[in-house]
C-alpha positions as CSV (number, residue, x, y, z in Angstrom):
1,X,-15.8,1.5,-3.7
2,X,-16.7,-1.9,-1.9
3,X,-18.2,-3.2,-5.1
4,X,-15.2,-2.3,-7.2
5,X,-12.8,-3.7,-4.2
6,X,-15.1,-6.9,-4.0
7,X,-14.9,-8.2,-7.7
8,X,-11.4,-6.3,-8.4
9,X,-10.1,-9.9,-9.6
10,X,-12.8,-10.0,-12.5
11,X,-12.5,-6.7,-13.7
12,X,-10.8,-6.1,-17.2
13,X,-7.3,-4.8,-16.9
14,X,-8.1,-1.4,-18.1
15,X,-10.8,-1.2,-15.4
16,X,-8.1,-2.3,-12.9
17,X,-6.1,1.0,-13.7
18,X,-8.5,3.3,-13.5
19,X,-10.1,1.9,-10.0
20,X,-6.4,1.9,-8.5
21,X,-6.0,5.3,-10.0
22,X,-9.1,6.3,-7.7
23,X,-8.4,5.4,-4.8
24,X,-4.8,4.4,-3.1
25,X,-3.5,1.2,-1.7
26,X,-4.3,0.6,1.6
27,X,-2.3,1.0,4.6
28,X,-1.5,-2.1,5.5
29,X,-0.4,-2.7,1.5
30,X,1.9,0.0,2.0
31,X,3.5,-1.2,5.0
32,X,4.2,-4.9,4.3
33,X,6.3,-4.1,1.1
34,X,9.1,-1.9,1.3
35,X,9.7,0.7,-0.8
36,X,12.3,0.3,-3.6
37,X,13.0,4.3,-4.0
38,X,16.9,4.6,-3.4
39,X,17.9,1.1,-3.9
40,X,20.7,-0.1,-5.4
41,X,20.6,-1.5,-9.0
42,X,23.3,-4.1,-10.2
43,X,24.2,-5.3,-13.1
44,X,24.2,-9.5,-14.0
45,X,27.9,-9.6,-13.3
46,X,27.3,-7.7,-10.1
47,X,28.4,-4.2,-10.9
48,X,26.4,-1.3,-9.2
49,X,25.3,0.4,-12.1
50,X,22.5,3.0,-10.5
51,X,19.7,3.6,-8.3
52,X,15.8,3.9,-8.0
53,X,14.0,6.8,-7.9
54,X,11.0,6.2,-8.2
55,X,8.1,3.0,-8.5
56,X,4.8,2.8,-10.1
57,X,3.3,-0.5,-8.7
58,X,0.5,-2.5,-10.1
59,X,-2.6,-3.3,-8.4
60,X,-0.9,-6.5,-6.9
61,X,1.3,-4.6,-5.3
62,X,4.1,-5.7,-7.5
63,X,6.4,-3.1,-9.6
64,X,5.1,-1.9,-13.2
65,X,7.9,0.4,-13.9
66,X,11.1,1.7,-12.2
67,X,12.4,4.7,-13.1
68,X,16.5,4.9,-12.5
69,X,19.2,7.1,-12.4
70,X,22.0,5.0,-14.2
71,X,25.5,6.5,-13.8
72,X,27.3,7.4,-17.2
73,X,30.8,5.7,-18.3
74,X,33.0,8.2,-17.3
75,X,31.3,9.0,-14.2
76,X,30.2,12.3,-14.8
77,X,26.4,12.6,-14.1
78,X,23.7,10.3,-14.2
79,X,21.3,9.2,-17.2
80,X,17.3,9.0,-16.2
81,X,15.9,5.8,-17.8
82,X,12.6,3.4,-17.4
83,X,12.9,-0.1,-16.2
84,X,10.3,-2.9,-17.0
85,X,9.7,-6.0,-14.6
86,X,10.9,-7.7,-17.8
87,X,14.5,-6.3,-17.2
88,X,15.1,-7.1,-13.6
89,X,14.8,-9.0,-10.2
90,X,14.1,-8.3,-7.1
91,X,16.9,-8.8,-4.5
92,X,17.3,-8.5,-0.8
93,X,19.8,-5.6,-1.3
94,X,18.3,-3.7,-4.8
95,X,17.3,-4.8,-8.0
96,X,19.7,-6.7,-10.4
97,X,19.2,-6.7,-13.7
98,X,19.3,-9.4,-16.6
99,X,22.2,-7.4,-18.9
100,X,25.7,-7.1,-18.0
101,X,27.4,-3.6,-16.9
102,X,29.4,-4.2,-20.6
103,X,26.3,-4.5,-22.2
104,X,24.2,-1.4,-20.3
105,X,27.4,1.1,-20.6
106,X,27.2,-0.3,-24.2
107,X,23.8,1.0,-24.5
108,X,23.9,4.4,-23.2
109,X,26.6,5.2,-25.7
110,X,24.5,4.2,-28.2
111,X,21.3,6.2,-26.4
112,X,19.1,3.6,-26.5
113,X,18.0,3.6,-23.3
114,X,15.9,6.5,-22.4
């Protein structure tokens, strides 16, 4: 494990995944970042649109993938969906995203977003 932890940096990506799959973060990792889970997701314009429920981090710690409970037009029930770093920014009170609330509640209509 100190080997693989040593020359983590030059290992191929794949490799990356399957060491981090082996053995957890460390502590100290763990306790320096906050977890997103239950944070507020907004919308560009500023419009709560949902919330986190869960985060699958990379090796450096950073998110890979959000998953979300996004609330539907009408306000009846929530819609699970998959959130890529691509989509998003980290903010002091949640995530915002990069679309507006127009163009997300224009997307679960259409079920794009799954």
């Amino acid at each position: 494990m100190r080997c693989i932890s040593d020359n983590r940096a030059t290992l191929s990506p794949r490799c990356q995944a399957a060491a981090a799959e082996l053995r957890p973060a460390p502590v100290q990792d763990a306790q320096r970042q906050p977890s997103l889970a239950g944070a507020p997701i907004c919308s560009a314009d500023g419009v709560k649109v949902g919330e986190v429920t869960v985060v699958k981090n990379g090796l450096d710690g950073k998110p890979q993938m959000i998953q979300a409970e996004m609330g539907s037009r009408l306000g009846l029930g929530t819609t699970p969906v998959l959130i890529t770093p691509d989509e998003f920014e980290a903010r002091s009170g949640g995530l915002q995203l990069h679309m507006r609330a127009d163009q997300i509640a224009q997307e679960q209509l259409s079920g794009q977003r799954q």
